[in-house]
C-alpha distance (Angstrom), angle and dihedral (degrees) to the residues before:
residue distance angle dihedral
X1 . . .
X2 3.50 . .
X3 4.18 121.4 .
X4 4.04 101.6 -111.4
X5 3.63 115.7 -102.4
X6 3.90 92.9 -121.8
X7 3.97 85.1 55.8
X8 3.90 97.9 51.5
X9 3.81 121.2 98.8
X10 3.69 106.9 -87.0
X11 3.60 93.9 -138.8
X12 3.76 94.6 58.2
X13 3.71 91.9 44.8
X14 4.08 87.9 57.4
X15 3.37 91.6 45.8
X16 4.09 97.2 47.7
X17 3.69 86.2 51.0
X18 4.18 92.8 45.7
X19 3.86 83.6 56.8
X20 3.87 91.5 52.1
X21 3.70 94.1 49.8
X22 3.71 97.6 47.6
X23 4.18 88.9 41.0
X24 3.66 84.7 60.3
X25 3.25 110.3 38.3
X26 3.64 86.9 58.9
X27 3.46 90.4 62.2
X28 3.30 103.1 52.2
X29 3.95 98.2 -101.3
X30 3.67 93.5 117.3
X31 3.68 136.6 44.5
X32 3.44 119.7 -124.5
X33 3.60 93.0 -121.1
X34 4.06 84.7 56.1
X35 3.54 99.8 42.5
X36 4.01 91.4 54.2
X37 4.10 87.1 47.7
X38 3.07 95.4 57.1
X39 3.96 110.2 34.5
X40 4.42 77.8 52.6
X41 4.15 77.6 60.8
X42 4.04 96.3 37.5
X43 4.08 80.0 62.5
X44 3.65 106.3 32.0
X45 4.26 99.8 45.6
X46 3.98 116.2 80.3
X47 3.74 99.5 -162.0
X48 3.91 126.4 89.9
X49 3.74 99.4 -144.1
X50 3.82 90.1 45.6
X51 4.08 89.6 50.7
X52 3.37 92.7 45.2
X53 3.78 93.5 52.2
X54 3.49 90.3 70.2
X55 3.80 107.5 71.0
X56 4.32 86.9 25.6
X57 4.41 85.7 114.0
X58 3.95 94.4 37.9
X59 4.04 103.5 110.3
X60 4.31 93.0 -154.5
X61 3.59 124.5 88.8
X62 3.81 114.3 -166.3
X63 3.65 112.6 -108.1
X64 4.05 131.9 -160.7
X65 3.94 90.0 -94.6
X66 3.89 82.5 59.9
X67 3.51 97.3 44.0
X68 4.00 88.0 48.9
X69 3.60 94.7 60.1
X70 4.07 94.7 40.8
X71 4.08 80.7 58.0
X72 3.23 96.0 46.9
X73 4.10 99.9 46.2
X74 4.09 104.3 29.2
X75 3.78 96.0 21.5
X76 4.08 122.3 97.5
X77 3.76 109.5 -87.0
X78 3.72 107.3 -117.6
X79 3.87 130.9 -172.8
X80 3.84 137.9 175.2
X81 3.68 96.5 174.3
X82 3.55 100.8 64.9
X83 4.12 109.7 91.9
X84 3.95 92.1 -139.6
X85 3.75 117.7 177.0
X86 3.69 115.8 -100.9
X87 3.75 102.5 -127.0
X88 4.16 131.7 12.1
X89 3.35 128.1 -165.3
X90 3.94 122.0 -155.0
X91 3.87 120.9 -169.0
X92 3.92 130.7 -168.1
X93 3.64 128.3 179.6
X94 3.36 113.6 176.1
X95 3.19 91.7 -32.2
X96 4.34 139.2 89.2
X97 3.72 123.7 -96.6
X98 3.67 116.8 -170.1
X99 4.21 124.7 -169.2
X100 3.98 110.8 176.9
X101 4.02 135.1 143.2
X102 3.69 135.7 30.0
X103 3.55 96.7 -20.4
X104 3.81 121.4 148.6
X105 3.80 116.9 -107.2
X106 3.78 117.3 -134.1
X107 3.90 120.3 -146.6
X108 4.44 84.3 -103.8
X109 3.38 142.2 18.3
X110 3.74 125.7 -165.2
X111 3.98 111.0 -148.3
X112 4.20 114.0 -158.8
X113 3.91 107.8 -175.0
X114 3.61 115.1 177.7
X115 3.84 115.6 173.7
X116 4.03 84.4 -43.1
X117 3.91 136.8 88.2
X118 3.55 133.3 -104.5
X119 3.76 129.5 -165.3
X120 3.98 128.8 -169.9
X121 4.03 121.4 -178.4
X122 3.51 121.6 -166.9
X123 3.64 100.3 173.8
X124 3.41 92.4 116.2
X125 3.83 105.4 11.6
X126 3.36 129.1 135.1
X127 3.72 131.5 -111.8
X128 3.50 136.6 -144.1
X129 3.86 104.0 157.5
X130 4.31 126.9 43.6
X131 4.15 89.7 -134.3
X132 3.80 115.6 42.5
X133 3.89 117.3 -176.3
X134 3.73 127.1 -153.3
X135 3.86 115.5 -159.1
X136 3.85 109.6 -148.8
X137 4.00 125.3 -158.1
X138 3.99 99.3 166.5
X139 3.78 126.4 175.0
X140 3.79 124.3 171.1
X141 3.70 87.5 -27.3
X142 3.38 143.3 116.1
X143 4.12 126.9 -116.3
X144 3.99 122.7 -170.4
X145 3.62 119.6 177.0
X146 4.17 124.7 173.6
X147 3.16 129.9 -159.2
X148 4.08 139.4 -169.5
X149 3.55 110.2 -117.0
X150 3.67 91.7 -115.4
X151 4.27 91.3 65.1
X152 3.93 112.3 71.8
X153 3.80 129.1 -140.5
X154 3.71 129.5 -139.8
X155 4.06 109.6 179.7
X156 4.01 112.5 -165.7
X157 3.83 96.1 173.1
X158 4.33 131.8 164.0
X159 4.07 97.1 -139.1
X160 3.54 111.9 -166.1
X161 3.95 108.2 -174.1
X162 3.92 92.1 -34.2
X163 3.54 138.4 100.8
X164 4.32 130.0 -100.1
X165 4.12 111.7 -168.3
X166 4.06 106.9 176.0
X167 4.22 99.7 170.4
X168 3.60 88.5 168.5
X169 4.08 107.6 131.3
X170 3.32 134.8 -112.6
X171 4.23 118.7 -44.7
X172 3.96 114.5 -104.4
X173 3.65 120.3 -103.6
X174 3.93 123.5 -87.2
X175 4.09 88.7 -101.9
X176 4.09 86.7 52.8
X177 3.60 98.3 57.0
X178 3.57 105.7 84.9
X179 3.93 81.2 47.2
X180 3.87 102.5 65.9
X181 3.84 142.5 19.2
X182 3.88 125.6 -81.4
X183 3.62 116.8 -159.1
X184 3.51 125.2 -163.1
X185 3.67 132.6 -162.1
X186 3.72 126.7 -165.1
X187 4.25 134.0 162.2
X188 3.67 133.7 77.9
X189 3.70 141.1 -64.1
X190 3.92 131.7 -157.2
X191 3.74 127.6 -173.4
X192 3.56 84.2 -20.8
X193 4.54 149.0 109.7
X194 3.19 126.2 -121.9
X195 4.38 111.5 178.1
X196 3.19 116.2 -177.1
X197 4.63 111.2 -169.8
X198 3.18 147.6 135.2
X199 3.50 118.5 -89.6
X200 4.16 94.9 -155.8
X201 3.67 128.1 22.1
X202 3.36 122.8 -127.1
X203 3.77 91.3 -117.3
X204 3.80 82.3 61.1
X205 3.74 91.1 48.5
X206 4.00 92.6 55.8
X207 2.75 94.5 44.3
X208 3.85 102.0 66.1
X209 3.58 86.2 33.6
X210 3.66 88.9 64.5
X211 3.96 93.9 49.2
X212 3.80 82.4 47.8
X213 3.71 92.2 61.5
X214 3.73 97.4 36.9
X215 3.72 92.2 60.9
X216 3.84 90.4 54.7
X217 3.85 95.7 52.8
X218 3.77 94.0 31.8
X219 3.80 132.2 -123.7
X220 3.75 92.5 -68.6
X221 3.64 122.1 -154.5
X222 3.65 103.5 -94.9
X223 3.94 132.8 77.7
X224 3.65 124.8 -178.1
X225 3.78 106.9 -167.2
């Protein structure tokens, strides 16, 4: 017998039901006007049976081809063969130091600010290790780091008269861990800001994602609203 919707994780009820939406949608089952509604609901509603509701009359399940190409777009991009160096360091004083694109991701990185700013962007970085750490020696300076929503953030920062933003949501689950990055960040800021965010929602993500796939199958010729 099957586990009872009510009883199932709600997370992996919202995402079974994201999967549906996008699947069709691609297809040309849903408009786009529809498919917007109700992913907005997929994210907003906290109930199973009320989630699951919304993709009850959509005729595609998602498959392992599907699932392939959700990996391989939205998931973290992960490497082994790339012979990255093990540890970076990045200094600014009073100047700007910027780190953004497909750049490989060593296993540390060792951040000097000095009156100056310093950027990193891993929104579309590569990784060759499951834990990163960031070493942090900040002093009137700025920090900003993004992050994907599929990379998590633990901050463990000495603030002395200075201000530590990390808006990145919620850790993953034990049985997720193995599945995405975990960065950590550790040293010490004075008079300073370090922000740590996400630069695009997931929402955002899908949603491109799902235009992605629709012009590879086509617009279809049906459109459920």
């Amino acid at each position: 017998m099957s586990v009872p919707l009510k009883d199932r994780p709600l997370e992996s009820v919202r995402e079974e039901v994201i999967d549906q939406l996008i699947l069709n949608y691609s297809h040309g089952e849903l408009s786009a006007d529809a498919f917007e509604r109700r992913l907005d609901k997929a994210y907003a509603l906290n109930e199973q049976e009320q989630i699951a509701a919304l993709s009850a009359d959509l005729p595609l399940k998602s498959d392992a081809r599907y699932h392939s190409e959700k990996a391989a777009r939205l998931g973290p991009k992960f490497t082994s063969s790339v012979d990255g160096a093990e540890a970076i360091s990045i200094t600014s004083i009073l100047s700007s130091n910027h780190r953004s694109g497909e750049w490989v991701v060593p296993k540390e990185i060792h951040l000097k600010n000095y009156l100056g700013s310093l950027e990193l962007d891993f929104s579309n970085a590569i990784f060759c290790h499951p834990e990163v750490h960031i070493y942090i020696d900040c002093i009137l300076g700025s920090d900003e780091i993004f992050v994907p929503d599929t990379v998590d953030v633990v901050t463990d920062i000495r603030n002395i008269m200075g201000s530590v933003e990390n808006t990145r949501n919620t850790l993953a689950s034990a049985g997720q861990v193995k599945q995405r990055p975990r960065i950590y960040i550790h040293g010490r800021m004075i008079l300073g800001s370090i922000e740590v965010s996400v630069k695009r929602s997931m929402k955002a993500q899908i949603k491109q994602f799902a235009d992605g796939l629709k012009s590879l199958f086509g617009d279809g010729t049906k459109s459920k609203s």
